[in-house]
MARSE-328128 format. One record per residue (C-alpha): residue in one letter; x, y, z negated. Coordinates in pm, whole numbers. Each point is the difference from the previous one (the first is absolute). Layout:
  residu       X       Y       Z
       A       X       Y       Z
...
This chain:
  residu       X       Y       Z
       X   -6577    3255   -1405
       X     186    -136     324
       X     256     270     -34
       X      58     -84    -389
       X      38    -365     103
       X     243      33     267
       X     228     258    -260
       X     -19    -308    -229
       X     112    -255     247
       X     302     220      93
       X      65      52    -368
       X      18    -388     -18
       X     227     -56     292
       X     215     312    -105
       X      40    -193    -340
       X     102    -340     142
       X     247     135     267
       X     173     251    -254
       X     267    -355    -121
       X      27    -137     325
       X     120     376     119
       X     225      18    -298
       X     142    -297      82
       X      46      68     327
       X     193     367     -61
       X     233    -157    -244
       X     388      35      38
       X     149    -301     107
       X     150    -179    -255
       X     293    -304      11
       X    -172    -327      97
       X      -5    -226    -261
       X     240    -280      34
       X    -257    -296    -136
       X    -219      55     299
       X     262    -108     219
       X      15    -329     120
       X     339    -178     -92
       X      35    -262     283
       X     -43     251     247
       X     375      -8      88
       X     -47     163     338
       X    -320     198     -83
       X    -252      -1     355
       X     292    -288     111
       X     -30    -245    -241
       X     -67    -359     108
       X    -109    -273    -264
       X     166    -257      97
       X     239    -276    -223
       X      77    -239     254
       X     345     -24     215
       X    -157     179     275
       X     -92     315    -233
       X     253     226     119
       X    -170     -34     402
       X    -338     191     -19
       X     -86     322     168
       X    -139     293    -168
       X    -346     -16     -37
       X    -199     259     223
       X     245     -10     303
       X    -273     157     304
       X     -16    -265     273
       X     305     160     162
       X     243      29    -255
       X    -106    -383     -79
       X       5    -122     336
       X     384     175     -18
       X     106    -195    -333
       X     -96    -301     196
       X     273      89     249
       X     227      60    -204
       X     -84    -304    -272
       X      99    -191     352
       X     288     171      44
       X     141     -85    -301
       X     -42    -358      49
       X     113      -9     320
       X     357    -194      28
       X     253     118     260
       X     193    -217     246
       X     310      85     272
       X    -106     176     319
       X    -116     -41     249
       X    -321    -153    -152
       X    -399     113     101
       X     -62      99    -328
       X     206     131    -376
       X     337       4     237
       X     321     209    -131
       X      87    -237    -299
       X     388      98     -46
       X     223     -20     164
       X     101       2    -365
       X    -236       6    -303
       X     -81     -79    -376
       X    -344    -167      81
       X    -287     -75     224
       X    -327     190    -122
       X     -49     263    -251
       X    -221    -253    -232
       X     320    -217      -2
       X     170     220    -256
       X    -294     150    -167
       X    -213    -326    -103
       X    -375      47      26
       X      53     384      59
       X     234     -37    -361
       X     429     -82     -88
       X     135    -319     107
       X     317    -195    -105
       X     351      71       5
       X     132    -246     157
       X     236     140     251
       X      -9    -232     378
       X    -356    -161    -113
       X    -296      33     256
       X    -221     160    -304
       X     318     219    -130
       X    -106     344     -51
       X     364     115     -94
       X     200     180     207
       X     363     231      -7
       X     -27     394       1
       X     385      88     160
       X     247     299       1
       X     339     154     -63
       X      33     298    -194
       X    -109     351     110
       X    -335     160     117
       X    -120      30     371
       X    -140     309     118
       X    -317      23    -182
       X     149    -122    -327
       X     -73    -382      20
       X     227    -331     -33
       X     268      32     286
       X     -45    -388     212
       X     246    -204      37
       X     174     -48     328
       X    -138    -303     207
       X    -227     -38    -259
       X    -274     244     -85
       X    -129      81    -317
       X    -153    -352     -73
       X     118    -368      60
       X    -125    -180     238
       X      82    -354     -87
       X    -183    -215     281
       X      -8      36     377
       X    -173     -90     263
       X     153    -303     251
       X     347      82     144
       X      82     282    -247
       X     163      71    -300
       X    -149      67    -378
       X     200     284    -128
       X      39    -186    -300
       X    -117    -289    -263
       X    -101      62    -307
       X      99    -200    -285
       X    -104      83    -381
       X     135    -131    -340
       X    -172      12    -328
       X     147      30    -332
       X    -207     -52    -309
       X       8     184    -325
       X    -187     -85    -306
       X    -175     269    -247
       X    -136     -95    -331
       X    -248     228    -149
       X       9      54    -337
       X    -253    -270     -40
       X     135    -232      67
       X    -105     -22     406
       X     201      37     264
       X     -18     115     350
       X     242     -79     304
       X     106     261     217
       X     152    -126     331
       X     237     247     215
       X      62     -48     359
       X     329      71     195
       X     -62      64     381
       X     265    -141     231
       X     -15      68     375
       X     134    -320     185
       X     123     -42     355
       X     -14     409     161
       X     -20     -28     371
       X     187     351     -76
       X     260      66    -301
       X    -142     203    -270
       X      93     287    -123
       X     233      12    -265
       X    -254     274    -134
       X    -275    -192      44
       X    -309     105    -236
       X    -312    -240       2
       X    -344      11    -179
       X    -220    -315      -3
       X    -367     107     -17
       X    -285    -236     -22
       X    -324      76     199
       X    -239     212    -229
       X    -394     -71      70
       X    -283     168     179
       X    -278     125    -140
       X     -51     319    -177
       X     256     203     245
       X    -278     205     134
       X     -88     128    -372
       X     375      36     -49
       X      39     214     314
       X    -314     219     -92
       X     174     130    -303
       X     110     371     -19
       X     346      28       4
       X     -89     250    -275
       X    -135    -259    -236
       X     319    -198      86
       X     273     286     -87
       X    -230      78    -320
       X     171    -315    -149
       X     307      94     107
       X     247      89    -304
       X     355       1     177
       X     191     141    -313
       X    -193    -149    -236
       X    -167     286    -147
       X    -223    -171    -219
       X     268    -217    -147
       X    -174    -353      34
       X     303    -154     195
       X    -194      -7     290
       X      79     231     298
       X    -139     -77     340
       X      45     173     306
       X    -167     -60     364
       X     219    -114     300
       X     -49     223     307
       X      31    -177     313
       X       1       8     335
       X    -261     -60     224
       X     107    -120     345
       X    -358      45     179
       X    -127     344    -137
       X     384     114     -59
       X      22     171    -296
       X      86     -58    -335
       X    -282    -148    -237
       X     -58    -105    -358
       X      62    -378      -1
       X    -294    -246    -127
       X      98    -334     178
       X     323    -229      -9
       X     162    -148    -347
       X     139     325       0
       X    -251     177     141
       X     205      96     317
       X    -258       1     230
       X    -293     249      -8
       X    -287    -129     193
       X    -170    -320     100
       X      39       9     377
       X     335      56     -62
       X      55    -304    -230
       X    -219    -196     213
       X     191     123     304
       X     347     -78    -164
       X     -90    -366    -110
       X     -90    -104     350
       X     350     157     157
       X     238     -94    -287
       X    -173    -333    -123
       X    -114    -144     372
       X     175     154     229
       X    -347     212      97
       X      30     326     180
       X    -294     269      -6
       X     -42     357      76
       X     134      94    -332
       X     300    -180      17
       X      67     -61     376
       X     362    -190      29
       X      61    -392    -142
       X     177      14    -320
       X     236    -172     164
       X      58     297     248
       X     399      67      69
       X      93    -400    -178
       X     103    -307     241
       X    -344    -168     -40
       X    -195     358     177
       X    -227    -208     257
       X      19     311     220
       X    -359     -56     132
       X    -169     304      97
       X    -296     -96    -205
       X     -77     252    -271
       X    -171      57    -231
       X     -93    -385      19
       X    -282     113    -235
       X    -338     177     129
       X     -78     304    -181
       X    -342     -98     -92
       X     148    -315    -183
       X     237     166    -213
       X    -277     259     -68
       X    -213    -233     -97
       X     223    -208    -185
       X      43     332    -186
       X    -305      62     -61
       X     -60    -353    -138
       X     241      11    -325
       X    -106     350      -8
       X    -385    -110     -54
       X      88    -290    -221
       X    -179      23    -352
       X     140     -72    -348
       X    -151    -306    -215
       X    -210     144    -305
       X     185     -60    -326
       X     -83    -297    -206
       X     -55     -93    -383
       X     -82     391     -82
       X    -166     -70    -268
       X     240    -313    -148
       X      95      83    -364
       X     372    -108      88
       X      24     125     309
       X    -124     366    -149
       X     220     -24    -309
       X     310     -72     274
       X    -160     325     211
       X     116     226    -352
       X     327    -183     -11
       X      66      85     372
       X     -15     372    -111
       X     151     -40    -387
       X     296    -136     215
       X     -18     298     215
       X      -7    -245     363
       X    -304     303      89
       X     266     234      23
       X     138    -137     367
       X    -317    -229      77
       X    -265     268     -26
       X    -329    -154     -42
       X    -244     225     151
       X      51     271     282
       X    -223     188     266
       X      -6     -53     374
       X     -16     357     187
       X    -303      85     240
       X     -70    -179     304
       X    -330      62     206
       X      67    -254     231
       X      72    -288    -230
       X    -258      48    -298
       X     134    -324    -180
       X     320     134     -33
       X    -100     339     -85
       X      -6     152    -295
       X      24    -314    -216
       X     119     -85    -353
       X     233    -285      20
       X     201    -242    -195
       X     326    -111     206
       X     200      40    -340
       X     336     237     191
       X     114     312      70
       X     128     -59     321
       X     338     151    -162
       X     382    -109      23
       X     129    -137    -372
       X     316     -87     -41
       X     -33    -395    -138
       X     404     -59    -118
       X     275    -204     126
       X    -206    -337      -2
       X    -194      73     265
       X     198     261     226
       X      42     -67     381
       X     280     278     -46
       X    -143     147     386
       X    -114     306      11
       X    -350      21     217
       X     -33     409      51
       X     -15     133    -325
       X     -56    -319    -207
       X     340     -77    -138
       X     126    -377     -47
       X    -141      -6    -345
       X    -341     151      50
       X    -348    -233     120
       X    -327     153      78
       X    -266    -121    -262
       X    -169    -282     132
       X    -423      32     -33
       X     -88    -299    -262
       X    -352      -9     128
       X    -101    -378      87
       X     351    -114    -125
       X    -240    -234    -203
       X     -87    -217     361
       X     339     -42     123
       X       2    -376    -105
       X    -312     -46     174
       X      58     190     318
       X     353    -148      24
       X      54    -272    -197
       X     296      52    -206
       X       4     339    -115
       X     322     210      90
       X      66     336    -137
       X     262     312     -10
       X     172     162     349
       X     179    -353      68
       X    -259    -271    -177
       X     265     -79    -256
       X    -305     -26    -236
       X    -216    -276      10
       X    -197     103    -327
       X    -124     384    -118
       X     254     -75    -363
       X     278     -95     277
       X     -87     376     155
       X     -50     158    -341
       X     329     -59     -93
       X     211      70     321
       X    -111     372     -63
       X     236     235     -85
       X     128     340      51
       X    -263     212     -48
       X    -266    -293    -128
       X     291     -92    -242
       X    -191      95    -311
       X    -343    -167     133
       X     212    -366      31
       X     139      58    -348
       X    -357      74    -147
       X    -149    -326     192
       X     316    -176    -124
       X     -53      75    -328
       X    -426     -72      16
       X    -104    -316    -206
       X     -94    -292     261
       X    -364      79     -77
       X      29     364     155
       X     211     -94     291
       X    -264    -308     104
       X    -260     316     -58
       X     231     241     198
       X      40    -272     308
       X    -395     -84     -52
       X     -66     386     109
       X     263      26     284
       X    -185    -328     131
       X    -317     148     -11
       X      77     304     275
């Protein structure tokens, strides 16, 4: 009778087990895209935050180390430079763009265009014509590859710079009109004469957060957008820019830059505090003014520890992305089907995987939302530097990310957009596109007001 009962109470738990086994030995299938949550731009990195200080949180889960390092480097950031000697932030110059990194990039975003302002975040990419030897923009002589146009006391700014807007009217069929404003770029009193040749490309400081996702994606992913001859006939053909990385010297896919000419973070990092403040550090060891009249000639360098600029590093690197907003807004959603009618998803790709990292779980392995490719596009004459930058031509931009585009009025005031901030509203961007995102502009020129308001209501919301 024991036996009997013990056979039945196996036959019972054999019976109630047999589903959850089925389940457990079926093939995995595709996830299905409702049970993903929408605002999670960054995935594990998202911060909900819609205040002017959303772009500045850490990634949540940071162990008391890596935390304690963000600190550091949150400091760093902050920190303001001034002429040696000094106890403490000493280097500044002896010729420079600005004082501290969060001068340019405005609560860890852009900043204003406003070329000789305190709070400009502008500044002058240089060169003549030809490639050095690993294939990037040859510097001028006495200059460098980027204006410096202030100087520390007793010395001489290479340059002033002085910009001109023109305005230009569009009327939409509608009725409505939008005006576009162009800027000409003069460079006033040269402590040097310039080149005859002279190329220049004015760049406006791009922000933060989100890099560390950005750099965690396989170059794979990133050439698997790629369509150089346009094989699929959609008008749009992107193609990486391969760069050259000073530090681990070699060539490398490029991610960061306007024209995504630089291929790490500590290298950007590293290359902002020589070229925009005069800053040397182990990965870039001589003044940016090394070989010009205003060389200090102190033996000195790197002026910056190498914990710092690690840690500075390692700050935008750990910076996370503000959650989308208004996800499930009628307008905004009807603007979201619009944005891909209109084909913008075919440069500003709105979901892509970060690559495997065991040491940094919240970038690993995450579904994100940065709306890019990380590709070069060429954008037509209207907004062409006409400088090459490697393999990025004069007419060709890397595809700016669009997530938290929606916050730049709050984390900067007034909201400045494009390579140059020409474009104080998202229409004003819309329609400077060209080139490759010619058709797009047309289609959004040729919306009824009601779809472009729900167009611009869905951009906002990233």
């Amino acid at each position: 009778m024991i036996k009997l009962r013990i056979r039945k109470a196996y036959l019972v738990t054999a019976i109630i087990c047999l589903p959850v086994c089925l389940i457990m030995c079926r093939k995995p299938g595709i996830f299905d895209e409702g049970d993903f949550d929408p605002r999670l731009s960054g995935g594990m990195a998202t911060v909900f935050d819609e205040t002017s200080k959303a772009f500045g949180h850490d990634i949540s889960g940071l162990n008391v180390n890596d935390l304690h390092v963000h600190e550091v480097g949150d400091h760093a950031v902050e920190q303001t430079f001034v002429t040696a000697p000094a106890p403490v932030n000493s280097g500044l110059g002896p010729i420079f763009s600005n004082v501290s990194c969060i001068s340019c990039h405005h609560n860890d975003g852009k900043g204003n265009p406003t070329a000789g302002l305190v709070n400009s975040s502008l500044l002058i990419r240089l060169s003549i014509p030809g490639s050095d030897a690993h294939g990037g923009p040859v510097p001028v002589p006495g200059f460098g590859g980027q204006l410096q146009d202030v100087s520390i006391f007793g010395q001489s700014p290479e340059a002033k710079i002085i910009i001109n807007y023109t305005q230009q009217t569009i009327s939409f069929p509608d009725g409505e009109t939008v005006s576009l404003r162009s800027p000409a770029y003069t460079l006033q009193s040269p402590y040097l004469p310039l080149p005859a040749d002279l190329m220049i490309s004015p760049r406006m400081a791009p922000p933060f957060f989100g890099l560390g996702l950005l750099q965690n994606i396989p170059e794979a992913t990133i050439l698997s957008y790629a369509d150089e001859n346009d094989a699929n006939s959609d008008g749009i053909s992107g193609r990486p820019n391969y760069v050259w990385d000073p530090y681990l010297g070699k060539l490398m896919i490029g991610r960061f830059g306007l024209k995504a000419n630089t291929a790490t973070i500590l290298t950007q990092v590293a290359a902002a505090y020589n070229q925009d403040m005069g800053i040397t550090s182990y990965v870039f060891p001589k003044e940016s003014s090394f070989g010009q009249l205003q060389d200090d000639g102190y033996a000195d360098d790197p002026e910056l520890p190498d914990s710092v600029l690690n840690a500075a590093a390692f700050y935008i690197k750990s910076l996370a992305v503000p959650a989308r907003r208004n996800v499930t807004d009628a307008i905004a959603l009807q603007g979201e089907q619009i944005f891909r009618q209109i084909n913008c998803s075919g440069c500003h790709i709105p979901t892509l995987q970060t690559g495997v990292d065991v040491t940094f779980p919240a970038l690993s392995n995450q579904r994100i939302h940065p709306y890019t490719d990380l590709l070069l596009h060429n954008m037509g004459t209207g907004l062409a530097d006409n400088r090459p930058d490697f393999q990025a031509s004069g007419t060709e931009w890397k595809t700016p990310a669009l997530w938290g585009i929606g916050l730049f009025e709050r984390t900067n005031g007034t909201p400045f957009y494009l390579h140059d901030g020409r474009a104080r509203t998202i229409e004003e961007a819309i329609m400077w596109h060209g080139g490759e995102a010619e058709a797009s502009k047309n289609s959004f020129y040729n919306l009824s007001v009601t779809e472009r308001k729900a167009l611009i209501r869905f951009i906002k919301s990233l």
